[in-house]
C-alpha positions as CSV (number, residue, x, y, z in Angstrom):
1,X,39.6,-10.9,31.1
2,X,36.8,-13.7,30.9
3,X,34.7,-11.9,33.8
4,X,35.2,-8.1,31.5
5,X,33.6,-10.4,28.6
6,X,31.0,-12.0,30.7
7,X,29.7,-8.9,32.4
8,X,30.2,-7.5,28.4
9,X,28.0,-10.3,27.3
10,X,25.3,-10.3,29.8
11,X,25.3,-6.5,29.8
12,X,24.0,-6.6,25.9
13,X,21.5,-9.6,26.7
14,X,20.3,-7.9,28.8
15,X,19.7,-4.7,26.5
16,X,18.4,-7.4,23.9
17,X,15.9,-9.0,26.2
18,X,15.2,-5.2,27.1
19,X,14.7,-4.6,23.5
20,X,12.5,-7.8,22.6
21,X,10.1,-7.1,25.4
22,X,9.7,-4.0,24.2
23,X,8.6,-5.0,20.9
24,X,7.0,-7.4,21.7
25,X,4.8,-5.1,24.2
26,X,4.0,-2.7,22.0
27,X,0.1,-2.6,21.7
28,X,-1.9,-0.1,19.7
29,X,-2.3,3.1,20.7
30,X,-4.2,6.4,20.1
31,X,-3.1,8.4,16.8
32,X,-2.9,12.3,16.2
33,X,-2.3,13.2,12.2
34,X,-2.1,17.0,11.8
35,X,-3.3,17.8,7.5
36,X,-2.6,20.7,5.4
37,X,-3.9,21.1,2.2
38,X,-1.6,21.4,-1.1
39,X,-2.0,22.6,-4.6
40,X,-1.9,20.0,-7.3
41,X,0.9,21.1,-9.4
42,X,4.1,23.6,-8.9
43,X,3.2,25.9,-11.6
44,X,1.6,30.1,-11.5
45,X,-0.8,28.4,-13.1
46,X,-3.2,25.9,-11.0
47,X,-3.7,22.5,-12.7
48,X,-7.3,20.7,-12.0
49,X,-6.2,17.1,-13.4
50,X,-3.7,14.4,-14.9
51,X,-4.9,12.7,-17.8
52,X,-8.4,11.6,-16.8
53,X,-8.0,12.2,-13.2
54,X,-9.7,15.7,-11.9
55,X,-8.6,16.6,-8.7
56,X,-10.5,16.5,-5.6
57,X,-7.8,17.9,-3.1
58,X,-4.2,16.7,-1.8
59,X,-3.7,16.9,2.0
60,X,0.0,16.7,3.5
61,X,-0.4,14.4,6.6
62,X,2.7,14.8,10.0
63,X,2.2,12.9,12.8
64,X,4.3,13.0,16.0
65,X,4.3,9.1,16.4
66,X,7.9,7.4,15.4
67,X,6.1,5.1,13.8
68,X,3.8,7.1,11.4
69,X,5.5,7.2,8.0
70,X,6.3,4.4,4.8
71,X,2.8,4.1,3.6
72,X,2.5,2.0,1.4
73,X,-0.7,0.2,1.1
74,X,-4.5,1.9,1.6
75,X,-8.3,1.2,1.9
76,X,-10.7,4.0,1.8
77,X,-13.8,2.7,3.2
78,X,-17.4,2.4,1.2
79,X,-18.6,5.6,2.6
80,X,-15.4,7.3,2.6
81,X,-15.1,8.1,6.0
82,X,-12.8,5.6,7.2
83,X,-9.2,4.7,5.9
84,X,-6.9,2.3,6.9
85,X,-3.0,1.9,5.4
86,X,-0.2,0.0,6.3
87,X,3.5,0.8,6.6
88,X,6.4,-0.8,5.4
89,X,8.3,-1.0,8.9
90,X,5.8,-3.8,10.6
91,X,2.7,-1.6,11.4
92,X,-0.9,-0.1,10.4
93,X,-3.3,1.9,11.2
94,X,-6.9,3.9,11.1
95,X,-8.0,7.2,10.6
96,X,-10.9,9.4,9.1
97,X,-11.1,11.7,6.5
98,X,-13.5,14.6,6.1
99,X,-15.1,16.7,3.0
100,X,-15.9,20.1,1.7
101,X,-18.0,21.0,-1.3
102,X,-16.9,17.2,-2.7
103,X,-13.0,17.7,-2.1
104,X,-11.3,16.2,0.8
105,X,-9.9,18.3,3.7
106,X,-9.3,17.1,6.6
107,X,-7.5,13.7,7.7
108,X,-7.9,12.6,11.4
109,X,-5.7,9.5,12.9
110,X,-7.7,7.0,15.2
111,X,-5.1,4.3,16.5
112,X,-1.8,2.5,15.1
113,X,-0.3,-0.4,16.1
114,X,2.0,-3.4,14.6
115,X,0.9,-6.1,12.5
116,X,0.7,-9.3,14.5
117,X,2.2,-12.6,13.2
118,X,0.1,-16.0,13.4
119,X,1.2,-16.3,16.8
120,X,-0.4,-12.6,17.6
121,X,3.8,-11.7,18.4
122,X,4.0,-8.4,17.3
123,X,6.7,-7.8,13.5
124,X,9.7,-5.2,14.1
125,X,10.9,-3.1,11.2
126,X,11.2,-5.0,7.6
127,X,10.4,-8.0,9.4
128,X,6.5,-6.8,8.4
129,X,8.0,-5.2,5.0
130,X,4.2,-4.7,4.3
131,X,3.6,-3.5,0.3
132,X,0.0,-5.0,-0.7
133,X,-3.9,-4.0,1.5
134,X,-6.8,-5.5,-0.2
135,X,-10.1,-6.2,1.5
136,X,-12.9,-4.4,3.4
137,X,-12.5,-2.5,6.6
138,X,-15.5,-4.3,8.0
139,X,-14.1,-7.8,7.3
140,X,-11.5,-9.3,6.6
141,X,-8.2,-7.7,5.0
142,X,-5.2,-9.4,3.4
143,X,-1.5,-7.5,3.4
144,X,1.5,-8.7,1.0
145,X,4.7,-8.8,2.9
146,X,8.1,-8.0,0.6
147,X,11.6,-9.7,2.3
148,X,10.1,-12.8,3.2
149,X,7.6,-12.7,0.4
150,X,4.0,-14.7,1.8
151,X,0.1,-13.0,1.8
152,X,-1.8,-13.2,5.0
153,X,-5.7,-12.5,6.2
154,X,-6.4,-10.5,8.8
155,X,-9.8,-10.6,10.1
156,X,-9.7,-6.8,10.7
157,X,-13.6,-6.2,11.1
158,X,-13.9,-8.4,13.8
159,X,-11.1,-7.7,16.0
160,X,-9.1,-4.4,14.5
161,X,-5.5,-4.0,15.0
162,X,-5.7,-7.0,17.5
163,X,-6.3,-9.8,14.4
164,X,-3.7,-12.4,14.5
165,X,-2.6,-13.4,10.5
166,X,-3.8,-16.3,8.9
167,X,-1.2,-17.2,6.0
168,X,-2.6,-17.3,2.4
169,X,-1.2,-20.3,0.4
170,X,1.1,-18.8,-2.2
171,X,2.7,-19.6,-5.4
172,X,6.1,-21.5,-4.9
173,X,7.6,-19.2,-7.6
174,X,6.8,-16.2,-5.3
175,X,9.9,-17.5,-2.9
176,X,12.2,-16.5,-5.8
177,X,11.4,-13.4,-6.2
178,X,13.8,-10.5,-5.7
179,X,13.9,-9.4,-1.6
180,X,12.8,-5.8,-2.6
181,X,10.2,-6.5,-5.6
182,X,7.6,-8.6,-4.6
183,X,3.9,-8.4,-4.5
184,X,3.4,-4.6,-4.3
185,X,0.0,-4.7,-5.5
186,X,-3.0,-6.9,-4.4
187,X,-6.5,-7.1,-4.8
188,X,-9.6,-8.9,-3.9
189,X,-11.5,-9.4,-6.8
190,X,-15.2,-9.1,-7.4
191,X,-15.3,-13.1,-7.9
192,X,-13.2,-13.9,-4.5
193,X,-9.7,-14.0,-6.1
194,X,-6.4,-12.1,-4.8
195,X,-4.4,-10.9,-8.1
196,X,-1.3,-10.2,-6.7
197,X,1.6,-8.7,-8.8
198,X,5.0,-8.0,-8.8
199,X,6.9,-4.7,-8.5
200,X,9.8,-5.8,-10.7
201,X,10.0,-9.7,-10.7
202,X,10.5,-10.9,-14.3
203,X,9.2,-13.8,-15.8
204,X,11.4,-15.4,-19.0
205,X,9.3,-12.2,-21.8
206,X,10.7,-9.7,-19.1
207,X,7.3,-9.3,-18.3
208,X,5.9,-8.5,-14.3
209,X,5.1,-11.7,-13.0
210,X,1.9,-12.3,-11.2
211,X,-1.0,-14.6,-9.9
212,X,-4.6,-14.9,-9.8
213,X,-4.6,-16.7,-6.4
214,X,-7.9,-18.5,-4.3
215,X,-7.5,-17.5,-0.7
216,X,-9.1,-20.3,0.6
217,X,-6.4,-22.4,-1.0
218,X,-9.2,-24.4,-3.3
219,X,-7.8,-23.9,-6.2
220,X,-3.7,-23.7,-7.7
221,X,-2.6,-20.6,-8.2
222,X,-2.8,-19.3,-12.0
223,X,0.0,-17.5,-13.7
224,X,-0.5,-13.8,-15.3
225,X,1.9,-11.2,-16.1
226,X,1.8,-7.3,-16.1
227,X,3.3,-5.7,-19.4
228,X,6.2,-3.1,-18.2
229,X,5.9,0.6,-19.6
230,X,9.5,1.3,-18.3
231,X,10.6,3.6,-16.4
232,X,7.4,2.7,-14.1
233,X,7.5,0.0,-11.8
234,X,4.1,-1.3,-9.9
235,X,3.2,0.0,-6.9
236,X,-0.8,-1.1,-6.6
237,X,-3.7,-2.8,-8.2
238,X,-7.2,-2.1,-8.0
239,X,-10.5,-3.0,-9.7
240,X,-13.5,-0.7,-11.0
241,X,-16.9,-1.2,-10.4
242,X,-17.2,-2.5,-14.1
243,X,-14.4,-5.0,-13.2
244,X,-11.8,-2.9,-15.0
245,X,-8.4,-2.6,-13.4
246,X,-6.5,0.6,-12.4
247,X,-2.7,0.4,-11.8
248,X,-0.7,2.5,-9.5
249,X,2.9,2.3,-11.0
250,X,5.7,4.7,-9.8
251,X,8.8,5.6,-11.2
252,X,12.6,7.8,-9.5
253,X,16.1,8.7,-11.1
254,X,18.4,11.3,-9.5
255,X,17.9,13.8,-12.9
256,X,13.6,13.3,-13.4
257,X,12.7,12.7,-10.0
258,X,9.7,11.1,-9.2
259,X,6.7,9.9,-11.0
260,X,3.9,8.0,-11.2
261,X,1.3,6.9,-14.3
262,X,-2.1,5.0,-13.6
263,X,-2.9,2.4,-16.5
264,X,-6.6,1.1,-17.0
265,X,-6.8,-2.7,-17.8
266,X,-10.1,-3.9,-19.3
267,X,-11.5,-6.6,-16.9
268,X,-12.0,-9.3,-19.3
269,X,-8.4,-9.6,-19.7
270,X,-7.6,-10.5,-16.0
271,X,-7.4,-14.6,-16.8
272,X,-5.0,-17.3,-16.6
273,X,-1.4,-16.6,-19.2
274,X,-2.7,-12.9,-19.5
275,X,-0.2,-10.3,-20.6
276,X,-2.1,-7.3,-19.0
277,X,-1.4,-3.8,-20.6
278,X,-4.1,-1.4,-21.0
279,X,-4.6,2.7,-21.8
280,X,-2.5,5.6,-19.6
281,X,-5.3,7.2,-18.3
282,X,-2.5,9.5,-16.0
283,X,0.3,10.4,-15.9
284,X,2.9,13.0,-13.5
285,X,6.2,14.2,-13.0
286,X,8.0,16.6,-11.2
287,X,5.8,19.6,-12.1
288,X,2.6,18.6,-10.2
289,X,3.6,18.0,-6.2
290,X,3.8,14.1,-5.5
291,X,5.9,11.9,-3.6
292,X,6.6,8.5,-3.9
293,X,3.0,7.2,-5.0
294,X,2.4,3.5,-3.8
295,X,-0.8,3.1,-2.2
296,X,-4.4,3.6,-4.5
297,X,-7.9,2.7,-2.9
298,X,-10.8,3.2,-5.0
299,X,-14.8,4.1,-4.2
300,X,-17.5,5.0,-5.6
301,X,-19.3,8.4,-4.8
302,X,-23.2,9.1,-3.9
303,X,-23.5,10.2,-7.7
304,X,-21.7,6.8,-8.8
305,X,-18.5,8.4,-9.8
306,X,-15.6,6.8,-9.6
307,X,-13.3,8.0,-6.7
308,X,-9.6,7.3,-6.7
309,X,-6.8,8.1,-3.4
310,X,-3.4,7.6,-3.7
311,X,-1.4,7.9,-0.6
312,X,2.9,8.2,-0.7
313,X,5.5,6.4,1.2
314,X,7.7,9.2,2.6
315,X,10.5,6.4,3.1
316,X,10.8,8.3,6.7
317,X,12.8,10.5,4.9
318,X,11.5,13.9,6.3
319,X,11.8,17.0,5.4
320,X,13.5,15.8,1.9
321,X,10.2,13.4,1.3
322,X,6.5,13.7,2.2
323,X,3.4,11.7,3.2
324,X,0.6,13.4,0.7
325,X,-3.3,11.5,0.5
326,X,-4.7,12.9,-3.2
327,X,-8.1,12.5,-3.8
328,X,-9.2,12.7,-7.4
329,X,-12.2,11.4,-9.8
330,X,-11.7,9.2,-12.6
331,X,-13.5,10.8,-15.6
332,X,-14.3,8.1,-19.0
């Protein structure tokens, strides 16, 4: 009976060593991302915008690779050629996108690969529960990780999906948030801060907690809170040119679906014990064709409009869920 258990035992370390090598092998690789375009809305009737977003195409994006799917974070790159977006099962990765007459049509993958810890080990599954992407593609990036809640730099212009992360000092409330609403969205501000904020973690108004934090660790992290417009939860945070602030806020229930609504927060308002609220400038339901919204990346055009993409987490739930990239123009 103990040799049966042994051989049992050693049989399934071995199949765990098998395993861990494995993941920790796994390197980046080449990407192929098949897109087809979609209409905005489900109607006889085509829609051209939501609120104060005109639309500037939706493109359904499949890729063969297991781990292509759970978007959840993007940057679209100055020029908008260039994209990259994490996933919320441990990796990231690059593609490029391509235009016609102003509207986007095409999406091409370049590589994926998984996010690499401090140590450069590579994270498996919802150990890299990555939710947050601020930063530039040509320097450095900084993800926000839900689970085991924490911000860390990536020096992505310098050494791609290769960078080892740096950890970000972060508030010691953070730890106490709830394991599945942390910081979903996070930006780099104009003036060198991360504001970070909270899918659902309440602060004693019921309010969505959040921080203005220095990366470079120079300074304590301030206190902030997003005002709730319930049923919405946030999803993403980005700023405008004019140091306004767009949110990317999502809502489901089993009877209306999904949702998401955009609210624009006047700049001058992002400061320390800030209740931020600010105008609907969009909102969407189940009669225009969207997924789970959770990632928003903004640009400006060669005409200085203001570009917006939002990008869905298909949960890896296909066929019932999808991975759409909308492209659409914010209008004043």
């Amino acid at each position: 009976m103990m040799a049966t258990v042994s051989r049992v035992a050693l049989a399934l370390l071995a199949i765990c060593s098998v395993a861990i090598s494995a993941c920790a092998d796994e390197a980046a690789r080449p990407l192929t991302i098949k897109s087809s375009t979609r209409p905005l809305n489900t109607g006889d009737e085509p829609a051209k915008s939501i609120g104060k977003l005109v639309h500037r195409g939706t493109l359904r994006l499949e890729s063969p690779d297991k781990d292509f799917g759970g978007l959840s974070g993007l940057i679209v790159a100055a020029d908008g050629e260039r994209f990259l977006a994490i996933t919320d099962s441990s990796h990231w990765l690059t593609g490029k996108l391509s235009y016609r007459d102003g509207r986007l049509a095409g999406v091409s993958g370049t590589d994926i690969g998984p996010l690499l810890d401090p140590d450069g080990h590579a994270l498996v599954g919802k150990g890299g529960d990555a939710e947050g992407l601020t930063g530039s593609i040509d320097g450095d990036v900084y993800v926000s990780f839900e689970g085991n809640h924490r911000i860390w730099r990536y020096a992505f212009g310098a050494q791609g999906l290769a960078a080892h992360a740096k950890p970000v000092a972060t508030p010691a409330a953070l730890a106490q948030a709830p394991h599945n609403s942390g910081l979903e969205g996070l930006e780099l501000l104009a003036d060198g801060r991360l504001l970070a904020l909270s899918e659902a973690y309440l602060d004693a108004a019921e309010n969505y907690r959040g921080w203005l934090i220095a990366p470079d660790g120079r300074a304590n992290p301030q206190d902030l809170a997003l005002r709730p417009r319930m049923p919405f939860a946030l999803t993403d945070v980005r700023q405008l040119a004019n140091g306004d602030v767009l949110t990317l806020e999502r809502r489901f229930n089993k009877i209306g679906g999904v949702g998401f609504q955009m609210r624009r927060i006047a700049g001058s308002s992002v400061a320390e014990g800030a209740v931020l609220d600010g105008e609907v400038v969009a909102e969407a339901g189940m009669n225009f064709i969207i997924d789970n919204m959770e990632g928003l990346s903004v640009r400006t055009g060669a005409d200085g409009e203001t570009l917006i993409y939002l990008v869905s987490d298909d949960n890896f739930n296909v066929p019932l869920q999808q991975t759409l990239l909308m492209m659409f123009e914010l209008k004043d």
